[in-house]
MARGUMAR-196970 format. One record per residue (C-alpha): residue in one letter; x, y, z. Coordinates in steps of 0.02 Angstrom, whole numbers, plus 32768, in hexadecimal, padded with zeros to 4 digits. Each point is the difference from the previous one (the first is absolute). Example, Ala and Ser with C-alpha at 12.3 -4.5 7.8 and 13.67 -1.06 7.14 Angstrom:
<recs>
A82677F1F8186/S804580AC7FDF/
</recs>
This chain:
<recs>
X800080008000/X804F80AC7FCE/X7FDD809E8060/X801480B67FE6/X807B8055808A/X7F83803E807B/X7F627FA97FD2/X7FBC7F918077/X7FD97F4E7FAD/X7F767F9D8025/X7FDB7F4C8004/X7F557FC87FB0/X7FFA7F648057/X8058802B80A9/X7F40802F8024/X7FD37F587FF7/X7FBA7FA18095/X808F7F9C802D/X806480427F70/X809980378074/X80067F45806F/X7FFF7F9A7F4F/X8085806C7FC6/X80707FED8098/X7FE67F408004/X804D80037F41/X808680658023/X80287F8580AD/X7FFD7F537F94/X8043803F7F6C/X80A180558057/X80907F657FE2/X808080708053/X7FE8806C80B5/X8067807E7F90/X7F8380117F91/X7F688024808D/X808D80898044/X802C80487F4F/X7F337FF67FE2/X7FF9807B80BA/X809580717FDD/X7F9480167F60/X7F6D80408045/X806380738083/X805580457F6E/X7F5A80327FA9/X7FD6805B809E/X807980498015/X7FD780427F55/X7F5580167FFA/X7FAF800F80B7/X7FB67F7D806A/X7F5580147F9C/X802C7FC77F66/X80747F848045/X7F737FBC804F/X7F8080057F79/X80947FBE7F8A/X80387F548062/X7F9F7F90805D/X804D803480A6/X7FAB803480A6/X803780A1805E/X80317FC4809B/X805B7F777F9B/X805B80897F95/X803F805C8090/X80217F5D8064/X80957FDB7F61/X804980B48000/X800F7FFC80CE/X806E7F587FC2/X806180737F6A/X8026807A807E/X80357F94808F/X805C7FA67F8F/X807980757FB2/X7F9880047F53/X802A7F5F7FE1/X7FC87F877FAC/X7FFA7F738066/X7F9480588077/X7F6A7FD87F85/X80147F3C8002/X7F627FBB804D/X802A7FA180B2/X7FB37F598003/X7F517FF98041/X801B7F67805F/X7FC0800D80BE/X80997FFD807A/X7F8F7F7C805D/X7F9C7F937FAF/X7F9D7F608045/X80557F668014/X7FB87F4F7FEB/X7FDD7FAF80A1/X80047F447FCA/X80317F77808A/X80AD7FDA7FBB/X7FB87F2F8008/X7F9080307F82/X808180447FA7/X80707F638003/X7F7A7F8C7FE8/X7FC4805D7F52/X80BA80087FC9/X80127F548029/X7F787FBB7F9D/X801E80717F81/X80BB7FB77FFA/X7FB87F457FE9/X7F7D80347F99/X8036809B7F78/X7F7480197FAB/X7F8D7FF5808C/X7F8180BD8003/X7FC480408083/X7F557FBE7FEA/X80487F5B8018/X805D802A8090/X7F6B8052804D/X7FB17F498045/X80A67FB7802E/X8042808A8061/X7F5480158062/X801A7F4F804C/X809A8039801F/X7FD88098807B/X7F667F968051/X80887F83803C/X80748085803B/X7F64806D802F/X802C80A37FB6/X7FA080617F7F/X80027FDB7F46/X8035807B7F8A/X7F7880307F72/X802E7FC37F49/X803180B97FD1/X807B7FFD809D/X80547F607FC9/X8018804D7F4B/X8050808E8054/X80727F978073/X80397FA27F53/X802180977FB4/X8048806F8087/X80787F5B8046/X80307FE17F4E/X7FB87F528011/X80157FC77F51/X80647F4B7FC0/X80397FA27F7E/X7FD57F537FD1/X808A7F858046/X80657FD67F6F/X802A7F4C7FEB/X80AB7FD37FF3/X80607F5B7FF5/X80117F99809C/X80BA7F767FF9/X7FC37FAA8081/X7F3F7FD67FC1/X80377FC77F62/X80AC7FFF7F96/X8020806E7F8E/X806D7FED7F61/X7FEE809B7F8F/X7FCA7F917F62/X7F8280627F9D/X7F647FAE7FC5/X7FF27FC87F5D/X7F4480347FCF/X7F8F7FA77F97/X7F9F80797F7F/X7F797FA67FCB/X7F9C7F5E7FFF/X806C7F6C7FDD/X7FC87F777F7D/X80887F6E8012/X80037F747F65/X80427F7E8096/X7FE07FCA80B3/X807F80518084/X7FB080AF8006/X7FAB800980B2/X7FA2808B8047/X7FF4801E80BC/X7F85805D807A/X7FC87FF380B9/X7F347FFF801E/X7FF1804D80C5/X7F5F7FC78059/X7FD0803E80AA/X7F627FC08045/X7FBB7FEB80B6/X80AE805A803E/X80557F807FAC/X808780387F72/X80487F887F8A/X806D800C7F53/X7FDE7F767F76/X80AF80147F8D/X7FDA7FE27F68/X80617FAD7F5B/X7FBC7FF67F48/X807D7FCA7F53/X7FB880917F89/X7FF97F6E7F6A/X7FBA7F5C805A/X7F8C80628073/X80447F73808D/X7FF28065809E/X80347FC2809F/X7FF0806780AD/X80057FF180CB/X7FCF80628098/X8060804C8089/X7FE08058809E/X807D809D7FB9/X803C80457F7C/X80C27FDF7FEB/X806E7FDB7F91/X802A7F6A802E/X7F4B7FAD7FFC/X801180417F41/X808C7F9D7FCC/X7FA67F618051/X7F7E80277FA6/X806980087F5D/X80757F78802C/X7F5E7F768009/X7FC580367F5C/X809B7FFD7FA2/X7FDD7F45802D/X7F767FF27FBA/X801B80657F54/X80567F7E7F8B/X8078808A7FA8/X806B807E8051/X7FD080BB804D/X805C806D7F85/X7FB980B08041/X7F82802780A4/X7FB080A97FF3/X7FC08030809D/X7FB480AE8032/X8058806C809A/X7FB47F97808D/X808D7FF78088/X7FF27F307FE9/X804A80037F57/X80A7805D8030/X808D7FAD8098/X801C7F5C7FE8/X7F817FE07F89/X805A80887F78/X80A67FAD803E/X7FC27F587FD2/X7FDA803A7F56/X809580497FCC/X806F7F698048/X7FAE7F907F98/X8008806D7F5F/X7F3680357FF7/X7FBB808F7FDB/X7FB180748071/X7F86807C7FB2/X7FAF8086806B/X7F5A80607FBD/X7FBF80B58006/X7FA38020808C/X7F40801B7FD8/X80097F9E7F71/X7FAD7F478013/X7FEF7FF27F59/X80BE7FCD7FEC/X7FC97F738088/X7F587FBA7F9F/X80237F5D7FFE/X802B7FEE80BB/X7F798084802D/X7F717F8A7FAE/X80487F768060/X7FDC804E8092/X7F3F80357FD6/X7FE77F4D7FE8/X80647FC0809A/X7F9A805B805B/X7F587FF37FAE/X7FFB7F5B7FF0/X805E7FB5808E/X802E80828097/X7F5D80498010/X7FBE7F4F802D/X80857FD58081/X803080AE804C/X7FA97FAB80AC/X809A7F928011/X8082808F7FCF/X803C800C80B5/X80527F497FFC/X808E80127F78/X801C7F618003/X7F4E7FC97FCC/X7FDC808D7FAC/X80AC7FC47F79/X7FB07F597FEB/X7F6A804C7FC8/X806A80677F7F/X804F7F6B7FBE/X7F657FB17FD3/X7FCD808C7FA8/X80AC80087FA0/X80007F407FCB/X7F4380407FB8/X803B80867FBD/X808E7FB97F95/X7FDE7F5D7FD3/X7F3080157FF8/X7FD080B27FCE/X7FFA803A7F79/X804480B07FAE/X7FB880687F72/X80A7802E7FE5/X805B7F677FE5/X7F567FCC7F70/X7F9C7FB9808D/X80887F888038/X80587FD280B0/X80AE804F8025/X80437F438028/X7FB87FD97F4A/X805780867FB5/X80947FCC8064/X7FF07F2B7FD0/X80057FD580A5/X7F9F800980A7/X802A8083807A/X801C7FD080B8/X7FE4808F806F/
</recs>
């Protein structure tokens, strides 16, 4: 806005009901340096000191008392301009948060075990809490505040490789892209089916050969290893050619001794993608129908391994020598084989 020397400008909208308070609010959030606010002052004193105190006034959004209240500052400051940088508004005492420092260390401790728990969820659990050590529960708007103001915030765990659960030896797994479709026996897939019933967990290992569709597999109170490469070692006996590659997904039962076993005896060990059964088909049907048509029937006895194998292996002499597979043209894997298969 230009001005004549002398003339008194006038704002339009400065008369404005609430004209003057918008105005300031602009000036306060838009200021990125306190410089700026004082420069923005020193401005305004300089117009007065032009111009008068009326058309400073009618010219900036500025009250009078406020005006005067920044060239008492000027003046006790020497003219300069550092005397115009706004103080901080802040209260020189201002309320503190009376929590019971138990709450405190209960919320930060199931926070710590739990990271992504809210304070909605913590709500219930920290109530029981203070009725057991009979002090009063904070609201759910408190408890976001103690997260907050206590910097209560983690990071999932990360996982990292423990020597002493299970040997390591840096070889890199050798991942299988896509489906396989072997022209011979020797190809075998493996999985692990885990049923929990009644409070009861068990894990039913199994073994398939890709080409023959024989499948062989046994149930164990855990999953190791070690009950892996029995598994494997019984139905290399019963497979009349040689294992030539195992592909296996990332279960912890296909590595230790049963990855060792592989490579000292010169077979392959093939890992697949995670989330991606379809490179497991074969072995993946196996399982439907293991279960379908035999588990479901005798999960009653699952608690006695023992009985429950014996069952299995009835199932497996059926399932070899008796069933038959669309895939092998409606024929038996022991026919497709020329001999029967003892399980």
């Amino acid at each position: 806005m230009s001005h004549e020397l002398g003339s008194k400008p006038k704002l339009i909208l400065s008369r404005i009901k609430g004209y003057n308070h918008w105005m300031k609010t602009v000036i306060s959030i838009n200021q990125f340096d306190k410089y700026e606010v004082a420069k923005y002052r020193l401005k305004i004193i300089k117009h007065y000191q032009q111009f008068g105190i009326g058309s400073t006034l009618n010219a900036f959004p500025v009250k009078r008392s406020t005006f005067f209240l920044w060239l008492s500052k000027l003046k006790h400051g020497s003219g300069s301009l550092v005397a115009l940088i706004p103080r901080s508004t802040r209260p020189y005492k201002v309320r503190q948060m009376n929590v019971d420092s138990r709450i405190i260390s209960e919320i930060a401790r199931l926070r710590h075990e739990h990271y992504r728990l809210g304070k909605l969820k913590i709500k219930p659990l920290i109530d029981g809490y203070c009725r057991e050590e009979e002090i009063n529960s904070p609201s759910i708007s408190l408890i976001g505040k103690i997260i907050k103001r206590n910097k209560l915030f983690f990071q999932r765990p990360k996982s990292c490789h423990d020597p002493a659960r299970k040997e390591y030896t840096g070889k890199k797994k050798q991942r299988v892209k896509n489906a396989p479709k072997p022209t011979i026996g020797g190809y075998i897939q493996a999985d692990t089916v885990e049923t929990f019933i009644l409070g009861t967990k068990r894990y039913t290992i199994s073994f398939i050969d890709v080409r023959l569709k024989a499948a062989y597999s046994k149930t164990f109170k855990g999953k190791l290893s070690k009950y892996a490469l029995e598994t494997l070692r019984e139905f290399q006996k019963v497979l009349p050619s040689p294992v030539h590659t195992v592909q296996t997904d990332n279960g912890s039962e296909f590595e230790g001794v049963f990855d060792q076993y592989l490579s000292k005896h010169g077979i392959k060990h093939l890992w697949t993608y995670p989330n991606c059964p379809r490179i497991n088909a074969v072995i993946e049907r196996y399982n439907r129908s293991i279960q379908e048509e035999w588990m479901e029937s005798y999960l009653y006895e699952i608690d006695d391994t023992i009985q429950f194998n014996k069952r299995l292996k009835e199932y497996l002499y059926f399932y070899n020598n008796l069933r038959v597979h669309e895939s092998l043209g409606l024929k038996t894997p022991s026919q497709v084989i020329g001999m029967e298969l003892k399980v």
